[in-house]
C-alpha positions as CSV (number, residue, x, y, z in Angstrom):
1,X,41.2,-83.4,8.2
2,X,40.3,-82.2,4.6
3,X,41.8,-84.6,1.6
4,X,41.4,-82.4,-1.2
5,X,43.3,-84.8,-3.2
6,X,40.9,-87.4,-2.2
7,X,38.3,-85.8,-3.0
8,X,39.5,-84.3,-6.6
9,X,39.3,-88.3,-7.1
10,X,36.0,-88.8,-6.0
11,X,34.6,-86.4,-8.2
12,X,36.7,-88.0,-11.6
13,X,34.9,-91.4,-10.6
14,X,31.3,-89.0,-10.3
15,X,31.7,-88.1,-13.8
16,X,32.2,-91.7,-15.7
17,X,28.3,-91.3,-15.4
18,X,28.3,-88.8,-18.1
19,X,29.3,-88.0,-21.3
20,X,32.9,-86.5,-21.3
21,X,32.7,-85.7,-24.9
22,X,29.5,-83.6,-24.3
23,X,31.0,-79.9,-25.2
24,X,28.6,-78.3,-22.5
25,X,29.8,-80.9,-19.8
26,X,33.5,-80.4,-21.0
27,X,32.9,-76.9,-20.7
28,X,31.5,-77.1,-17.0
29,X,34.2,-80.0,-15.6
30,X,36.7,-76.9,-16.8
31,X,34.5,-74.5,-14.7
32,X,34.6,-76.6,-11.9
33,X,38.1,-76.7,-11.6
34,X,38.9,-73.1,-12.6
35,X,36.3,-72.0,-9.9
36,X,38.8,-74.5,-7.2
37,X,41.7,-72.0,-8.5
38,X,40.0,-69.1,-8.0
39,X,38.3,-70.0,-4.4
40,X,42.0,-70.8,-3.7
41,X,42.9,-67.5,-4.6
42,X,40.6,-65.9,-2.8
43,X,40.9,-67.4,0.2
44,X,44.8,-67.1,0.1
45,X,44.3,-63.1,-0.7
46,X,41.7,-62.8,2.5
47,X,44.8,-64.6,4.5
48,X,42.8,-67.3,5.7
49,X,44.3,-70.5,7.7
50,X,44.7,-73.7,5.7
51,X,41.8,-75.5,6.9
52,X,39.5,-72.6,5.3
53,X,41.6,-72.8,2.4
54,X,41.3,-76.5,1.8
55,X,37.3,-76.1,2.6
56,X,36.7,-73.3,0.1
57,X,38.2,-75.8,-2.5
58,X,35.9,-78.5,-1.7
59,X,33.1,-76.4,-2.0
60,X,34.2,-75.1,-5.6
61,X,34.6,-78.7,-6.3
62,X,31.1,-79.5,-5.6
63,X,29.4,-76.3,-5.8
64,X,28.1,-77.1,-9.6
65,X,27.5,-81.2,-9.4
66,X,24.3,-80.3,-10.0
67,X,24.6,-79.2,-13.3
68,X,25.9,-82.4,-14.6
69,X,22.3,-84.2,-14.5
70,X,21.0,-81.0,-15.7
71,X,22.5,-81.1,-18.9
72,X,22.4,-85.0,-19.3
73,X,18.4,-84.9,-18.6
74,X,17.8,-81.2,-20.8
75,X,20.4,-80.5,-22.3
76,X,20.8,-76.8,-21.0
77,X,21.7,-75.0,-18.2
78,X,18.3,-73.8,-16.9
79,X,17.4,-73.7,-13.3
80,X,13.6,-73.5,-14.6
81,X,14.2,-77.6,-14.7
82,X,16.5,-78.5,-11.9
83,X,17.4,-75.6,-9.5
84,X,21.0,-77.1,-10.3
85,X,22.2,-75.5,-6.4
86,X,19.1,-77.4,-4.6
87,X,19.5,-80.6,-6.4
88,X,23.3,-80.7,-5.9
89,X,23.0,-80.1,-2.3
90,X,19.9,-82.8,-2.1
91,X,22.2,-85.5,-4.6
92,X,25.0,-85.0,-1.8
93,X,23.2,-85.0,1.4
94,X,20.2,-86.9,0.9
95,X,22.1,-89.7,-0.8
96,X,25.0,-89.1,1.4
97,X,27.6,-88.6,-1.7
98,X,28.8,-86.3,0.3
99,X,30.9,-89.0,2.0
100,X,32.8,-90.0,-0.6
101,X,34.7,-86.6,-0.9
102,X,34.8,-86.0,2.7
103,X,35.0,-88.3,5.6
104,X,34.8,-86.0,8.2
105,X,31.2,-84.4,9.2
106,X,32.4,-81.6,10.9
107,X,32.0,-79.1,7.8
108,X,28.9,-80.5,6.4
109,X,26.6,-77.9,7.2
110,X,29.0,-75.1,5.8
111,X,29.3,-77.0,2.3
112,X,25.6,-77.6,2.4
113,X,25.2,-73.8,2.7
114,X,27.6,-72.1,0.6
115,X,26.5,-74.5,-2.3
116,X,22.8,-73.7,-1.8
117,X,23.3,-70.4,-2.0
118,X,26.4,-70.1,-4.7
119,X,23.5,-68.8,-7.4
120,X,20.9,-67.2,-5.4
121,X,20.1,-63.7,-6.1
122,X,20.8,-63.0,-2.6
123,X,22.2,-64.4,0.3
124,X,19.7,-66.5,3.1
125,X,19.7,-64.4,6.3
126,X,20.9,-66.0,9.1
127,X,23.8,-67.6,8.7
128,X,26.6,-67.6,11.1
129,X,30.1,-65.8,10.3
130,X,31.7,-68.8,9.0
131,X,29.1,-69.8,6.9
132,X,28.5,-66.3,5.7
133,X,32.2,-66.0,4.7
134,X,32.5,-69.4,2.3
135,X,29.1,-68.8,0.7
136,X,31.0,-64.9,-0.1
137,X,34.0,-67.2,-1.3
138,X,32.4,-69.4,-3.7
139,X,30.0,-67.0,-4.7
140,X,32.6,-64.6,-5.8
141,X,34.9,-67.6,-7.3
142,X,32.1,-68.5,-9.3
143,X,31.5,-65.2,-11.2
144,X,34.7,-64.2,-11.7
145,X,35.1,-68.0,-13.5
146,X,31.4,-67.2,-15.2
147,X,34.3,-64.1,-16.7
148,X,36.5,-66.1,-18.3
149,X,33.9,-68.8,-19.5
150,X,32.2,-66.2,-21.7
151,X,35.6,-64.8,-22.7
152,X,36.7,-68.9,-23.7
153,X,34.2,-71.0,-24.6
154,X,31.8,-71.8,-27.0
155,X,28.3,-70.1,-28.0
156,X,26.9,-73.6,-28.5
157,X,28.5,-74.7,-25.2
158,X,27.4,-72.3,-23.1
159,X,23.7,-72.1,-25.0
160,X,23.1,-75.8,-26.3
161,X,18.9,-75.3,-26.8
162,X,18.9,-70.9,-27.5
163,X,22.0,-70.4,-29.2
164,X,21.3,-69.4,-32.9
165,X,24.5,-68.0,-34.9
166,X,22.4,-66.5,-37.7
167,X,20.4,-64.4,-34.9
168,X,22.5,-63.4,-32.1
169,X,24.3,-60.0,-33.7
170,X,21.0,-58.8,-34.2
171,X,19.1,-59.2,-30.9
172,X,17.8,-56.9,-28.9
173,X,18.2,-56.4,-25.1
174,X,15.4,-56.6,-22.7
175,X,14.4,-53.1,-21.3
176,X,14.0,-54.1,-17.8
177,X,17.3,-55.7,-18.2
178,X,19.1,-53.1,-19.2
179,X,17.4,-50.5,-16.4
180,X,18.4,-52.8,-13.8
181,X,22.4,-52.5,-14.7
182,X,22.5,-49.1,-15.2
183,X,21.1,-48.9,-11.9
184,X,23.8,-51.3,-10.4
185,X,21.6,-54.4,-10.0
186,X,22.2,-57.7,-11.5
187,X,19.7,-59.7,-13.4
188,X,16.8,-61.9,-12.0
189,X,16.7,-64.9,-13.6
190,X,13.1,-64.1,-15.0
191,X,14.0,-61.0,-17.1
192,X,16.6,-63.0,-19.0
193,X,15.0,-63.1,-22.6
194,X,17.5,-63.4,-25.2
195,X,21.4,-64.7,-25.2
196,X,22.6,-60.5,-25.1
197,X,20.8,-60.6,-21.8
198,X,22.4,-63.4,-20.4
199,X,25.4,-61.9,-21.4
200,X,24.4,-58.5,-19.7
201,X,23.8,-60.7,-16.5
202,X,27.4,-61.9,-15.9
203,X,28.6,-58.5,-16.9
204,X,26.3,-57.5,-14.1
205,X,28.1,-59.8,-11.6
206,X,30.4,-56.7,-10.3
207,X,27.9,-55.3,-8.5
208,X,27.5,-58.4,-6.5
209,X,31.0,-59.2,-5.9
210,X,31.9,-59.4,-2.2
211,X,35.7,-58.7,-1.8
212,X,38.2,-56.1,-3.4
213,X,40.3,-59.2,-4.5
214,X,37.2,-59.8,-6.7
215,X,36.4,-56.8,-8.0
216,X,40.6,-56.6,-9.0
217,X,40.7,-60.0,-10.7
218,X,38.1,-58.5,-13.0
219,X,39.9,-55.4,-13.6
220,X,42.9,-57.2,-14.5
221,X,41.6,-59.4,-17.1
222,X,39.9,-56.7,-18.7
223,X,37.3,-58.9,-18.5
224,X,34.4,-55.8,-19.3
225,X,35.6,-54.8,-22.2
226,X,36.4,-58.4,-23.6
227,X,32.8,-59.6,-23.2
228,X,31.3,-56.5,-24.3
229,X,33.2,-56.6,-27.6
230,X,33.1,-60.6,-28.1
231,X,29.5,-60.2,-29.8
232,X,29.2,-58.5,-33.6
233,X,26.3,-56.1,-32.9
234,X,24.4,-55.4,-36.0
235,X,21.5,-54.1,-34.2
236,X,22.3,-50.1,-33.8
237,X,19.8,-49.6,-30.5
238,X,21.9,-53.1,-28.9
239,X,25.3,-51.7,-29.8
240,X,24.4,-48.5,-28.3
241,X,23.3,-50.2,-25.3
242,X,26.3,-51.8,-24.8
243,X,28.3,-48.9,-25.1
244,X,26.3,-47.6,-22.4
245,X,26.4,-50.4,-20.2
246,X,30.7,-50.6,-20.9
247,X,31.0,-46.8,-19.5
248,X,28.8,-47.8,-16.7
249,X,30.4,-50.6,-15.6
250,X,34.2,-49.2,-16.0
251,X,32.4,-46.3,-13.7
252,X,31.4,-48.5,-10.9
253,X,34.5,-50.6,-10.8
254,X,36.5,-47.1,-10.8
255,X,34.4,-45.9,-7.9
256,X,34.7,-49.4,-5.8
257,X,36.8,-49.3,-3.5
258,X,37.8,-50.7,0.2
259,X,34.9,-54.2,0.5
260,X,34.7,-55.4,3.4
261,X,35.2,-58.6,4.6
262,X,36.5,-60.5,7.6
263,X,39.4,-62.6,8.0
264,X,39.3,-66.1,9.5
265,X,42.7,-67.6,10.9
């Protein structure tokens, strides 16, 4: 059986380690829950049975607990530090925190999984069906979230150690970065320069969205044109850019249509 409520306690008492006044740790605790919401939703729109339901959850729950030691130790969310995926999945296995959120071992290695590869630039082979469909879940759940956090929060939040307020209409986009999304790809980690191109990168998140749910959810917020126009840009070339990458994007999500996936009952 999973406890969800049980486990939504769990993780409060995880926290009192770290500072709750922290506007980058506020700002993921939010995330954490938002991305439990939209798993939900997900899985409720893919018609799965409760007990898939109640596991997508835990897995949004968990998915980032990583991140928390991340920012306490450097103060930033950068994976060139603590692979925040690997070291969440080590803090809950290795140490067997994983127990205090869930008694039952039966879904262990499907949590380990999906949480491992919730950021990776592409999906481990091999996994079997079930595993395949809750790392889809919560990697889906997760950017649309990564939507609405760039729409909501904070410059300083979301950058603590880059973000420079005097600087950031007037940067300039990488040119590998912007070749990759007008060719459909998202952004590698390594090409991510400057905060425009981070930026670009969640924008870039459609093309890696698994289910038509997703890709809907996006379209609904208006969430394309909202980040594109949340940043002042005073560079012409950038603004241009943008502009470019906006028609591109409202292209592809036109043209997307009928994703697969499978349903679990």
């Amino acid at each position: 059986m999973i406890d969800f409520r049980k486990a939504q306690e769990s993780f409060k008492e995880y926290l009192k380690d770290y500072d709750l006044e922290n506007g980058s740790i506020k700002l993921k605790i939010k995330h954490t829950y938002e991305v439990v919401n939209k798993s939900e939703y997900i899985a409720k729109g893919l018609q799965l049975d409760k007990k898939n339901i109640e596991l997508a959850k835990i897995i949004a729950l968990l998915h980032d607990i990583g991140r928390f030691e991340q920012i306490k130790e450097f103060n930033e969310f950068n994976d060139k530090n603590i692979e925040h995926a690997e070291f969440g999945v080590k803090v809950l296995f290795e140490k067997n925190l994983i127990r205090k959120f869930l008694e039952n071992r039966e879904y262990d290695d499907i949590i380990s999984r999906a949480i491992y590869n919730h950021n990776k630039f592409k999906i481990e082979d091999n996994l079997n069906n079930i595993e395949l469909l809750h790392c889809k879940i919560i990697r889906d759940a997760d950017k649309i979230d990564n939507f609405r956090v760039k729409q909501d929060d904070k410059f300083e939040d979301m950058f603590p150690k880059i973000y420079n307020k005097e600087t950031i209409n007037y940067e300039n986009i990488s040119q590998k970065v912007y070749e990759d999304f007008m060719k459909h790809k998202c952004i590698k980690l390594e090409d991510r320069k400057t905060i425009i191109d981070y930026w670009i990168c969640v924008i870039a998140f459609i093309f890696d969205l698994n289910f038509d749910i997703s890709l809907k959810y996006i379209q609904e917020k208006n969430y394309i044109d909202i980040l594109v126009d949340r940043i002042e840009y005073k560079n012409n070339e950038t603004k241009q850019k943008m502009e470019d990458i906006r028609k591109c994007a409202k292209e592809y999500r036109k043209g997307k249509t009928g994703i697969q996936y499978c349903i679990c009952k």
